[in-house]
N, CA, C and O atoms as a MOPAC input file, in Angstrom:
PM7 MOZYME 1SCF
protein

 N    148.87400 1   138.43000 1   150.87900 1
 C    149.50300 1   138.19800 1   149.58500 1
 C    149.24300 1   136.76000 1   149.15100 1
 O    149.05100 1   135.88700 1   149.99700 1
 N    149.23400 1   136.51700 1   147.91900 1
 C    148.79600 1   135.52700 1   147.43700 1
 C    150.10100 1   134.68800 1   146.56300 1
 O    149.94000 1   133.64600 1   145.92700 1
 N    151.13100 1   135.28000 1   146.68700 1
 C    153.05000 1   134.21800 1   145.89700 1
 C    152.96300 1   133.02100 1   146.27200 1
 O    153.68400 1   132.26600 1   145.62100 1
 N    152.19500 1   132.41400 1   147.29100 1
 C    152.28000 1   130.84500 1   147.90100 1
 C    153.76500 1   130.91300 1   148.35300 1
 O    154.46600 1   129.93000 1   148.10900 1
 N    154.15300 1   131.67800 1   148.80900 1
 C    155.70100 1   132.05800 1   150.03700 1
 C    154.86200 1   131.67100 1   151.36100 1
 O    153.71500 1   131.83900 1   151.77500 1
 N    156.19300 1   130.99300 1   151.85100 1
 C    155.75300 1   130.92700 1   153.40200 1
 C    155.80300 1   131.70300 1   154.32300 1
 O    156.59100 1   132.59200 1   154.00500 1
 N    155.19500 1   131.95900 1   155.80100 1
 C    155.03600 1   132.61700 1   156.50400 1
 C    156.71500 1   133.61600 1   156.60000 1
 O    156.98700 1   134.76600 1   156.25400 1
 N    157.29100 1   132.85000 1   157.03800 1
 C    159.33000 1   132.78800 1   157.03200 1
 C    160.00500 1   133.33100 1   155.91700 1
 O    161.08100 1   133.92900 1   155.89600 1
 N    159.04000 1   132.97300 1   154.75700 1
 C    159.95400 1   133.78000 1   153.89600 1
 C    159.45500 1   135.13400 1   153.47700 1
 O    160.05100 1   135.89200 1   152.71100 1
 N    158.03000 1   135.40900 1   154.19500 1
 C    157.68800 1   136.64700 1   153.95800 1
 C    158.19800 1   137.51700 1   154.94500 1
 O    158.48300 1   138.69300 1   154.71700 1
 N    158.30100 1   137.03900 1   155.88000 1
 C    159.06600 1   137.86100 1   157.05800 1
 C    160.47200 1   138.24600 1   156.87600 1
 O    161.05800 1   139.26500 1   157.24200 1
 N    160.92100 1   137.13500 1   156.18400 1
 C    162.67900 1   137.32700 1   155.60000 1
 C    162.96400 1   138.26400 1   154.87200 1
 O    164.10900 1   138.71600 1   154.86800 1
 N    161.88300 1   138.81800 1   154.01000 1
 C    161.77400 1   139.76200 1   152.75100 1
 C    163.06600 1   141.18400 1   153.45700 1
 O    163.43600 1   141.57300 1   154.56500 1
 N    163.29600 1   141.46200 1   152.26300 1
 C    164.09600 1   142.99600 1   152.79100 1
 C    163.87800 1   144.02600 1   151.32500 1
 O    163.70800 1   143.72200 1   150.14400 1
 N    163.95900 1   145.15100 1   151.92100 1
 C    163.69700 1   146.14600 1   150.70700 1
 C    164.75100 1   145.60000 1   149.03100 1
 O    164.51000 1   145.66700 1   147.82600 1
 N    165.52900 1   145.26300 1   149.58400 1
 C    166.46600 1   144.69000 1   148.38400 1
 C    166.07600 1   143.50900 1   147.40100 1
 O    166.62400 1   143.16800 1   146.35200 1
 N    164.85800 1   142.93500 1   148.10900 1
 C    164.65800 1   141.76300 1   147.57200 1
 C    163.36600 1   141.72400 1   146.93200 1
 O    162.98000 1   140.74600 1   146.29200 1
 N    162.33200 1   143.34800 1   147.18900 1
 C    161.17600 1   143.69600 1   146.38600 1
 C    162.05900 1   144.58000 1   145.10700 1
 O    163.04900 1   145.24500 1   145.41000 1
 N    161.54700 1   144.48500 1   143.62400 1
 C    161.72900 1   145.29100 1   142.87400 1
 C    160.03000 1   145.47700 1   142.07800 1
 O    159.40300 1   144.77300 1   141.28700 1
 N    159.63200 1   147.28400 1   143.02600 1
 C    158.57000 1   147.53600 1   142.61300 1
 C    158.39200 1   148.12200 1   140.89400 1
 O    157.27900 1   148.32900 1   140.40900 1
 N    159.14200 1   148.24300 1   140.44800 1
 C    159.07500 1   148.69700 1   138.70600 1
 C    158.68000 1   147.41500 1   138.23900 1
 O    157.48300 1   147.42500 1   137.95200 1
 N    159.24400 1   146.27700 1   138.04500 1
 C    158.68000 1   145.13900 1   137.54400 1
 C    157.96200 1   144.17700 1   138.18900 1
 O    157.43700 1   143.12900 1   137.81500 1
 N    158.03400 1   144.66800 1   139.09300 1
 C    156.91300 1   143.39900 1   140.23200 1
 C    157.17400 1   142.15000 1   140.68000 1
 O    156.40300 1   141.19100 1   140.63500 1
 N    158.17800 1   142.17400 1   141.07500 1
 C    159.08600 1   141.25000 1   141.28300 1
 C    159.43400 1   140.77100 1   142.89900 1
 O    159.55000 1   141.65500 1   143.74800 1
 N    159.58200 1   139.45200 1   143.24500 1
 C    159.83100 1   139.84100 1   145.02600 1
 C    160.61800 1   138.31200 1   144.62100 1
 O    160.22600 1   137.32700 1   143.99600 1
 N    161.89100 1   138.64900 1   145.29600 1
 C    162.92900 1   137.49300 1   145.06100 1
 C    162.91000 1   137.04700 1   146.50900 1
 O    163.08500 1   137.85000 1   147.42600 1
 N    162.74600 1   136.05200 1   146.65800 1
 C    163.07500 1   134.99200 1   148.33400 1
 C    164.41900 1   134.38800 1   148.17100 1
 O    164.83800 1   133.53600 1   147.38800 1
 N    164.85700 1   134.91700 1   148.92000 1
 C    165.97900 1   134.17100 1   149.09600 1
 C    166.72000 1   133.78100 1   150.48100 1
 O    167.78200 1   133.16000 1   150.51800 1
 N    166.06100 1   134.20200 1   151.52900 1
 C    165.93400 1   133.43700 1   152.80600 1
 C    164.91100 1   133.64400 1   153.66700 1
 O    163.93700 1   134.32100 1   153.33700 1
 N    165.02500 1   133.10000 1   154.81600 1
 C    163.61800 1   133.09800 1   155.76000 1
 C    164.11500 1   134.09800 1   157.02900 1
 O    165.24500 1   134.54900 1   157.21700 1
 N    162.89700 1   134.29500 1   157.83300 1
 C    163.70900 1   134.59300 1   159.13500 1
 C    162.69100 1   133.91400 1   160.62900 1
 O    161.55400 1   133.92800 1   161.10100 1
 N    163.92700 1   133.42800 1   160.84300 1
 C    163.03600 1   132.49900 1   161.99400 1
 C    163.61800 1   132.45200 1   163.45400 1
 O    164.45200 1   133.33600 1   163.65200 1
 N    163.39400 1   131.70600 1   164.41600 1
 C    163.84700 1   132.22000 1   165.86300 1
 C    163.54000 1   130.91400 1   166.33000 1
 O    162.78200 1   130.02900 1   165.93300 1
 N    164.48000 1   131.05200 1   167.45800 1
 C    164.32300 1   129.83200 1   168.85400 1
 C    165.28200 1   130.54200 1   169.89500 1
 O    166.23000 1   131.32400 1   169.97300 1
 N    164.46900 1   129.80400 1   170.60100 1
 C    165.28200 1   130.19000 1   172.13900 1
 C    166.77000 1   130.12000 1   171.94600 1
 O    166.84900 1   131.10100 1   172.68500 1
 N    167.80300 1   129.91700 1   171.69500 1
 C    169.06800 1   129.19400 1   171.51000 1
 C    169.28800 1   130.82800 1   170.78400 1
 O    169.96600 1   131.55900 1   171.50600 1
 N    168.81200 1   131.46800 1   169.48300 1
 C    169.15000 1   132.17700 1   168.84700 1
 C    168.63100 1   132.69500 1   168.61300 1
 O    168.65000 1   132.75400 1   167.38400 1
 N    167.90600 1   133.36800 1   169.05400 1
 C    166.77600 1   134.33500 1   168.73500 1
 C    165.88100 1   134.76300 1   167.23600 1
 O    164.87700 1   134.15900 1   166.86000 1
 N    166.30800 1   135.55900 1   166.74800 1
 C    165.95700 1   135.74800 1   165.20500 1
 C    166.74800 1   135.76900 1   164.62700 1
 O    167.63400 1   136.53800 1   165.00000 1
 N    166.96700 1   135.07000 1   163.49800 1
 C    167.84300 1   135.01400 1   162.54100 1
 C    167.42100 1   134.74900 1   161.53800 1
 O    166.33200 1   134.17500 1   161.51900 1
 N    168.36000 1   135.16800 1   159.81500 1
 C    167.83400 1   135.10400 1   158.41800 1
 C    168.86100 1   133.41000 1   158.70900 1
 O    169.75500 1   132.92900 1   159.40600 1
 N    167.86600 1   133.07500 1   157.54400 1
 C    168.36800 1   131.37800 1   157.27200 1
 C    168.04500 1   130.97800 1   155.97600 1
 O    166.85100 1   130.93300 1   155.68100 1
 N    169.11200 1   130.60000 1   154.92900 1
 C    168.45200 1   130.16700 1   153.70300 1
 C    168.28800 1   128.63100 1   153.47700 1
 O    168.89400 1   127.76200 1   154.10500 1
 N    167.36400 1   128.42800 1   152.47200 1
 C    166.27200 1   127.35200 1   152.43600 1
 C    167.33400 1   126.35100 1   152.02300 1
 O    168.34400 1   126.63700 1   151.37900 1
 N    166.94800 1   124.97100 1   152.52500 1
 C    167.51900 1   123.89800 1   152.59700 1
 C    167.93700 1   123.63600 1   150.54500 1
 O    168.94400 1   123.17800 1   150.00500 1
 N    166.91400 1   124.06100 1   150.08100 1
 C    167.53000 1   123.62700 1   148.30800 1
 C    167.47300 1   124.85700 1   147.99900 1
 O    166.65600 1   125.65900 1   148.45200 1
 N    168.36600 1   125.09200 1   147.18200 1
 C    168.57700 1   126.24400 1   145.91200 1
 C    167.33200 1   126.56200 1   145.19000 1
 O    166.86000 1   127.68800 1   145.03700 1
 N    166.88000 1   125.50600 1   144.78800 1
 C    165.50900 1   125.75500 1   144.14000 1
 C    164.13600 1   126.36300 1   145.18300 1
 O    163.03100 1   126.45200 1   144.64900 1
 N    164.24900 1   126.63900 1   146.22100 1
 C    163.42900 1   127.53500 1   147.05600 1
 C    163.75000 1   128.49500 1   146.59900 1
 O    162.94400 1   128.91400 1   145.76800 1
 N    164.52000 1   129.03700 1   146.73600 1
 C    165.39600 1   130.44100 1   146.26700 1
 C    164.33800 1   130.77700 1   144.80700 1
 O    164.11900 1   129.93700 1   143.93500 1
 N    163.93100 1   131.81200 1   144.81000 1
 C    162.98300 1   131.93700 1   143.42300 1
 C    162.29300 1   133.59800 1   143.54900 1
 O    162.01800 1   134.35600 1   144.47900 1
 N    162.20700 1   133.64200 1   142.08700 1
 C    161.71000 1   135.10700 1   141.97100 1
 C    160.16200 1   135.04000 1   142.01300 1
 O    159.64700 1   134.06700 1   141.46100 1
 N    159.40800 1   135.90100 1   142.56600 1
 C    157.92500 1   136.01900 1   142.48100 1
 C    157.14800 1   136.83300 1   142.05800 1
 O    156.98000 1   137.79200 1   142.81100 1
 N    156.31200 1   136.84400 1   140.66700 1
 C    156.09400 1   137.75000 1   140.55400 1
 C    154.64900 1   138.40400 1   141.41600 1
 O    154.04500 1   137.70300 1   142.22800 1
 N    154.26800 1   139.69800 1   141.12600 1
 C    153.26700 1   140.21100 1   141.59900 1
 C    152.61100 1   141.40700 1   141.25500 1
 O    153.25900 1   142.33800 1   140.77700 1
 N    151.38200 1   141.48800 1   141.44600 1
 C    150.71400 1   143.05500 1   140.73900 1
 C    149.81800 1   143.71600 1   141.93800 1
 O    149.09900 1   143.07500 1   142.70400 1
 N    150.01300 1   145.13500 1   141.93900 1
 C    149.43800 1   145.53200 1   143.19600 1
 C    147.82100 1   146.43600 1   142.76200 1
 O    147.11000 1   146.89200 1   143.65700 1

């Protein structure tokens, strides 16, 4: 895919957060891991990460 999303926030994605009628893919957190905690969703340090993307398939 080509949104310029990061690795983390493509992995974060959830069916709720693609809307295939308008083409749309909203980020609104990542999902990332460490030893301490394994995998977990985590949202982005600014609000302004948070953003809708569009896309055409």
């Amino acid at each position: 895919m080509t949104t310029g999303a990061r690795r983390a926030e493509i992995l974060g994605l959830t069916w709720s957060d693609v809307d295939l009628k308008k083409g749309i893919i909203n980020i609104r957190h990542g999902l990332y891991v460490t030893k301490e905690q394994g995998l977990f969703f985590k949202e982005p340090k600014n609000k302004t990460s948070q953003r809708a993307v569009t896309y055409s398939i």
